[in-house]
C-alpha positions as CSV (number, residue, x, y, z in Angstrom):
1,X,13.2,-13.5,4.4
2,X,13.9,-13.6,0.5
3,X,17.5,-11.7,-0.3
4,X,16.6,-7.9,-0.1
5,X,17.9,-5.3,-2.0
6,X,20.2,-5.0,1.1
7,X,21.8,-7.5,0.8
8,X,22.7,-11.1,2.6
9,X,24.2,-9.2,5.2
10,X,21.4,-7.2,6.0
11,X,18.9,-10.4,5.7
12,X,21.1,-12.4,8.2
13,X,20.9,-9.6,10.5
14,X,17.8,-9.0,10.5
15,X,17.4,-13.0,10.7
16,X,19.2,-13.7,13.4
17,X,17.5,-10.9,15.3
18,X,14.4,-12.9,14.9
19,X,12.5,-10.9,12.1
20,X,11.3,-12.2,8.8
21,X,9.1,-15.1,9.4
22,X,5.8,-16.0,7.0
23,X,2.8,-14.2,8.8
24,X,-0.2,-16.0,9.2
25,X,-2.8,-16.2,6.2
26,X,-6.2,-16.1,7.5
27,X,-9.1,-17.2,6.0
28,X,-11.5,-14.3,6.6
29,X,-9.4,-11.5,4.6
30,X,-10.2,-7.7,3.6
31,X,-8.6,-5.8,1.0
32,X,-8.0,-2.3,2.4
33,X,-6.9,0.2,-0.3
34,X,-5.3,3.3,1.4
35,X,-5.7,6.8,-0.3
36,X,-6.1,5.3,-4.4
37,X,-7.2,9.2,-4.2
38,X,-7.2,11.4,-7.5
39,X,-4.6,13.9,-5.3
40,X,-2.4,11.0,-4.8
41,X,-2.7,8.9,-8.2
42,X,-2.6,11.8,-10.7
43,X,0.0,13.6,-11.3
44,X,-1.6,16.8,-12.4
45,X,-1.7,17.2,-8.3
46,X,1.5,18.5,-6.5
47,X,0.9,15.3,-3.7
48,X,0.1,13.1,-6.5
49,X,2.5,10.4,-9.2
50,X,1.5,8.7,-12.0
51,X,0.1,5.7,-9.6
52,X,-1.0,3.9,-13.1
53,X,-0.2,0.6,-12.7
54,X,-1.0,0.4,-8.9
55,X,-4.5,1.0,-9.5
56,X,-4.9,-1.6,-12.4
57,X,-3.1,-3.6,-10.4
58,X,-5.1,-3.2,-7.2
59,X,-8.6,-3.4,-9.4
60,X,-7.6,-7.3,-10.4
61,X,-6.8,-7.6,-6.7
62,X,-10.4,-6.5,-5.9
63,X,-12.0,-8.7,-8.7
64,X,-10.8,-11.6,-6.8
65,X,-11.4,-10.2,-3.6
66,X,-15.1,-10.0,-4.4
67,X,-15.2,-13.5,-6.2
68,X,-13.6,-15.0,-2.5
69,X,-16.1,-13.1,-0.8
70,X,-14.0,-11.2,1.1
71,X,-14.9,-7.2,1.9
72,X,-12.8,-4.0,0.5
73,X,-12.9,-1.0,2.5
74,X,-11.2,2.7,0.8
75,X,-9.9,5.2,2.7
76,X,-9.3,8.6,1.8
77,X,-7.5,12.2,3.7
78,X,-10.3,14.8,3.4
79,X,-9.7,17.9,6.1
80,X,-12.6,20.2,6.9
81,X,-12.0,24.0,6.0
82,X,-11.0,24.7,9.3
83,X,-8.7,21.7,9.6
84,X,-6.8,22.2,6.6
85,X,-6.7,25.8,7.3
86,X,-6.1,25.9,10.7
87,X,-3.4,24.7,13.2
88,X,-5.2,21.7,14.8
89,X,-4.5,19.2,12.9
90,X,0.0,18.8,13.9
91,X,0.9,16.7,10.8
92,X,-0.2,19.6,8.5
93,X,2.5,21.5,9.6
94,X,5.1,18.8,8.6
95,X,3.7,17.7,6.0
96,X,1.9,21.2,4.7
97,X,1.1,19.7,1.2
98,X,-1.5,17.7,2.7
99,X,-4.2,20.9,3.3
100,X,-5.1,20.9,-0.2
101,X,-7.2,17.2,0.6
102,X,-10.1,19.5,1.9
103,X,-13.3,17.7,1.9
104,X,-15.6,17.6,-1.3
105,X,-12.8,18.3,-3.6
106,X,-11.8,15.8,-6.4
107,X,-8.2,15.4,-5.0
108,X,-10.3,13.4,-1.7
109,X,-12.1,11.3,-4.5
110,X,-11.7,7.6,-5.1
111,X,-10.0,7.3,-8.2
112,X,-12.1,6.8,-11.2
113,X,-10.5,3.3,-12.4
114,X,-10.8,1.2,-9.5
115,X,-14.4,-0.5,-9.5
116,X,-15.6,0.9,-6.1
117,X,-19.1,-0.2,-5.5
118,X,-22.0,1.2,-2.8
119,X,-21.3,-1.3,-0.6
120,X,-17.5,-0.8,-0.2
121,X,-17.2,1.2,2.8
122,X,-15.2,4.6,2.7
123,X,-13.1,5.7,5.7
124,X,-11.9,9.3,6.1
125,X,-9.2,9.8,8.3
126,X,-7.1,12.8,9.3
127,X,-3.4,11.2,9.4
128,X,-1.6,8.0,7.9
129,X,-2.5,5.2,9.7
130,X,-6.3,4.0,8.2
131,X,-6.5,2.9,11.8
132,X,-5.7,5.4,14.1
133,X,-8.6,8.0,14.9
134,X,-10.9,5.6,12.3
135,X,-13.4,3.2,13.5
136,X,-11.7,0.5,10.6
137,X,-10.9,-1.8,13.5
138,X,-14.1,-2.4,14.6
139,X,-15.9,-2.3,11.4
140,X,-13.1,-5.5,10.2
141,X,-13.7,-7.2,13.9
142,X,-17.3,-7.0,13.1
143,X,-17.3,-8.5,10.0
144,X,-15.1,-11.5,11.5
145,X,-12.0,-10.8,9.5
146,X,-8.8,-11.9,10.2
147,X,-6.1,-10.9,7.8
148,X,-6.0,-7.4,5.7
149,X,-4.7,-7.1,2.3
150,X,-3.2,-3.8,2.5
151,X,-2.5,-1.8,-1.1
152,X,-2.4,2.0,-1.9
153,X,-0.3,4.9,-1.1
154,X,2.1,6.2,-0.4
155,X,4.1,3.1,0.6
156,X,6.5,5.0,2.7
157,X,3.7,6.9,4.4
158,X,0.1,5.8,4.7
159,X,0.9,2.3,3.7
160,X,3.5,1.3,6.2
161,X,1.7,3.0,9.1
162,X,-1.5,1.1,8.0
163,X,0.5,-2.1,7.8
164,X,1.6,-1.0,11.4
165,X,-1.4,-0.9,12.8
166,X,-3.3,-3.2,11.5
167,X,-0.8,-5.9,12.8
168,X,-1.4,-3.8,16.0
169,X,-4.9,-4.5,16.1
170,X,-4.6,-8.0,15.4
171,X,-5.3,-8.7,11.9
172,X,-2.2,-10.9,9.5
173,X,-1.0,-8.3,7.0
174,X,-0.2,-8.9,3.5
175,X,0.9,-6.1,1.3
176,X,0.8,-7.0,-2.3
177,X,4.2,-5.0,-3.6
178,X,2.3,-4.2,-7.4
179,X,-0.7,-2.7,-5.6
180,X,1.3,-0.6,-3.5
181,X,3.5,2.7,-4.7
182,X,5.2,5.9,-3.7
183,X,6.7,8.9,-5.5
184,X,10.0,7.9,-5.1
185,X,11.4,4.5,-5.7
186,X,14.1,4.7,-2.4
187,X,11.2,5.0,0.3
188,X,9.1,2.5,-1.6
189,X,11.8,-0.1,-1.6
190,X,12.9,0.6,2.1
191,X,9.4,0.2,3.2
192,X,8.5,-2.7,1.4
193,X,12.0,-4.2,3.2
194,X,10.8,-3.0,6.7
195,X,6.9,-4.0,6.5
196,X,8.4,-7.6,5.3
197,X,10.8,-7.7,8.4
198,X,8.7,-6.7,11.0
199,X,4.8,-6.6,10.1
200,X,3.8,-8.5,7.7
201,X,4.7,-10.6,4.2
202,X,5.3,-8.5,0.8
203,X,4.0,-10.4,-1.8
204,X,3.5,-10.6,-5.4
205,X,0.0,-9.8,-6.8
206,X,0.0,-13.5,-8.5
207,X,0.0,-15.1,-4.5
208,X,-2.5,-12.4,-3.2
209,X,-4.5,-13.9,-5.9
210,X,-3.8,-17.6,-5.7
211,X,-4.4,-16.9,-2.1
212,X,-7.9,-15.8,-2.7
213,X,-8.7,-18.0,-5.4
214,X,-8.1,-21.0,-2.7
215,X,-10.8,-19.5,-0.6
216,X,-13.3,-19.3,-3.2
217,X,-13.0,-22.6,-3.8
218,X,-12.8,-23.5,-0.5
219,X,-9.2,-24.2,-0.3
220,X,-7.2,-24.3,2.9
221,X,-5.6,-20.4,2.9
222,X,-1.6,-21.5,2.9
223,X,-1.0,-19.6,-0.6
């Protein structure tokens, strides 16, 4: 692992423990981008932070995406009436601030910026993970890939416990750290650490994008 905001301590800790090592690049990627929502990138929301330069960021991630061939899948929280007002759904009452992503409002839209296109296919889900309850497993089995580009928010939430169980389900994970933010640098930073150790590589945009430029051309994928 590259020295962390932890420290050398830390990193040979986690080192000798056995965590750290380069995860596998694939050749087959996806780009998944997790909850780039208008109730999560605006501010004007009380769930949402100025996300600006996460989305620019994650649109030139997609440009190359779609230039390597490779799929991008959205996801978005959107609760039925009776979800987000009732008490079926167990992480509303933790985390109560999430009932106001009721389906068909703009805080459940895809934000504006990012150049989302009819093919790209949208997953709604009801809790963090873009895996768990979602059929996003199969629909990336199906379409042969083998590693996800994971980028969105929040980094601390929806993005670590995508990064989770994506690895899970058997896909490499790379998390490009510009495409990714929270509202609060401290969880952002601590994530970023603990997907790195454990899950998958944090990367800069520029090797996500190397990385998919060597597929387009037919490149060996070792970016």
């Amino acid at each position: 692992m590259a020295d962390s905001m932890y420290g050398p301590q830390t990193d040979d800790t986690y080192a000798q423990a056995g965590f750290g090592a380069v995860a596998r690049r694939g050749e087959r990627p996806a780009v998944v981008v997790v909850d780039l929502t208008n109730g999560f990138t605006d501010p004007a929301y009380p769930s949402g932070a100025d996300l600006s330069d996460v989305v620019a960021a994650t649109a030139t991630l997609i440009g190359h995406a779609r230039a390597a061939g490779a799929p991008v899948v959205y996801t978005t929280i959107a609760y039925t009436p009776a979800e987000a007002d009732g008490d079926a759904v167990t992480w509303l009452h933790k985390a109560p601030g999430m009932r106001a992503m009721r389906e068909g409002s703009p805080a459940v839209e895809i934000d504006p910026r990012l150049p989302r296109r009819p093919e790209d296919v949208l997953v709604v889900k009801k809790g963090a993970s873009a895996f768990f309850g979602t059929g996003l497993a199969a629909l990336l089995t199906g379409l042969g890939r083998d590693t996800v580009l994971v980028c969105g928010a929040t980094t601390s939430g929806c993005v670590r416990a995508s990064a989770v169980d994506a690895v899970q389900s058997g896909f490499s994970v790379l998390v490009p750290r510009q495409c990714v933010g929270d509202r609060a640098p401290g969880p952002h930073e601590a994530n970023l650490f603990d997907i790195h150790a454990k899950y998958g590589d944090v990367i800069d945009l520029a090797q996500a994008v190397d990385y998919l430029a060597g597929l387009a051309e037919g490149a060996p994928a070792d970016a």
